[in-house]
C-alpha positions in Angstrom: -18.3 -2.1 -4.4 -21.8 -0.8 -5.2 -25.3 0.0 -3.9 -27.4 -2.9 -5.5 -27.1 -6.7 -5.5 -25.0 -7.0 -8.4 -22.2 -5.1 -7.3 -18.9 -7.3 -5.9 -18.2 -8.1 -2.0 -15.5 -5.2 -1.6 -12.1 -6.7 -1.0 -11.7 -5.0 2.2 -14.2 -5.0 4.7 -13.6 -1.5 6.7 -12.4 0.5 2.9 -15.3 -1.0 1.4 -16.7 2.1 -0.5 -20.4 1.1 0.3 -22.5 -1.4 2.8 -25.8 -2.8 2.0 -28.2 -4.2 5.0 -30.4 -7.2 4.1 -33.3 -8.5 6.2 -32.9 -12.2 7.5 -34.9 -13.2 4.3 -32.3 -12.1 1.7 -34.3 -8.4 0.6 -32.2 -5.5 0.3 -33.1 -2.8 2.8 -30.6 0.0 2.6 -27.3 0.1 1.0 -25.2 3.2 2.2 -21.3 5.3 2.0 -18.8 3.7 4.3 -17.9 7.2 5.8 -15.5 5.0 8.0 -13.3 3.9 4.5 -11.5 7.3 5.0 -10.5 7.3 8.6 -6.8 7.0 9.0 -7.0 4.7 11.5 -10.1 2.7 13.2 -12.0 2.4 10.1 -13.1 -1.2 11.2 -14.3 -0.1 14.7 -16.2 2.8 13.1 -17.5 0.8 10.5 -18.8 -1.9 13.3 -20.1 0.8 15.0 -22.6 2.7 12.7 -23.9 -1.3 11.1 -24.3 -2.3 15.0 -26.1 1.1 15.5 -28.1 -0.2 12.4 -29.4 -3.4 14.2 -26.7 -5.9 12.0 -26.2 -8.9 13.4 -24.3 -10.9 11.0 -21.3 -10.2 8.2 -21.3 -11.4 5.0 -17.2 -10.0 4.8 -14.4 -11.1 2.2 -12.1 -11.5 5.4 -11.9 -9.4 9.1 -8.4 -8.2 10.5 -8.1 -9.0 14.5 -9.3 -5.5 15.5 -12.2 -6.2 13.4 -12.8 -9.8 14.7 -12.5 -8.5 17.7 -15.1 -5.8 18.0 -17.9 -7.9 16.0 -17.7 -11.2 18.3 -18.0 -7.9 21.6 -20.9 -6.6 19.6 -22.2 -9.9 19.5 -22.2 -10.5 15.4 -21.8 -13.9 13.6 -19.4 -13.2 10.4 -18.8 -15.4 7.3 -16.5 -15.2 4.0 -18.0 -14.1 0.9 -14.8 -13.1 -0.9 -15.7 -13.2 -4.5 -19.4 -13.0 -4.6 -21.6 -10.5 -5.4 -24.3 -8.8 -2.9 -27.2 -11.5 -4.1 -24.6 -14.6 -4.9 -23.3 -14.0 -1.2 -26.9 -13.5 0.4 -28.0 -16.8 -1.4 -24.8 -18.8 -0.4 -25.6 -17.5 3.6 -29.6 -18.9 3.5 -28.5 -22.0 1.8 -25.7 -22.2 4.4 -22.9 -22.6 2.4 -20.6 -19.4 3.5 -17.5 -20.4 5.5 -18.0 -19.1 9.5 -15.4 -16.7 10.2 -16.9 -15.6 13.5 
């Protein structure tokens, strides 16, 4: 919902108003405007598109829809659910393993 590790997983992956990249070690490397969140339609394949362009190869997502799912597993990305965390509560759930695998 934010740009720093305290702010809330959005609710909605593809509306979310901001992403942030981490590297594989949990540090914050960029967090940027979903320009995709206003597209009438496609958001999620947009969204995909500029974090694959971005070298992202996992999700840390409160949920994906099938278009979604479907576009990440082609783009070759792991996802898993971190509905309710924040940035750093969802980063430290994913290295200790804990995160549900969605994908």
């Amino acid at each position: 919902m934010g740009t720093d590790a305290t702010s809330a997983v959005a609710d909605r992956f593809a509306r979310a108003p901001y992403f942030t990249i981490a590297d594989e070690n949990g540090a914050i490397l960029e967090s940027f405007e979903n320009t995709a969140g206003s597209e009438a339609h496609g958001a999620a394949s947009k969204a995909l598109m500029t974090l694959s362009q971005k070298g992202v190869s996992v999700l840390l997502v409160p949920r994906l829809g099938p278009n979604a799912l479907g576009f990440a597993k082609q783009a070759g990305m792991g996802a898993f659910c971190a509905d309710g965390l924040t940035v750093e509560g969802a980063l430290a759930k994913y290295a200790q393993g804990s995160l549900e695998k969605l994908l």
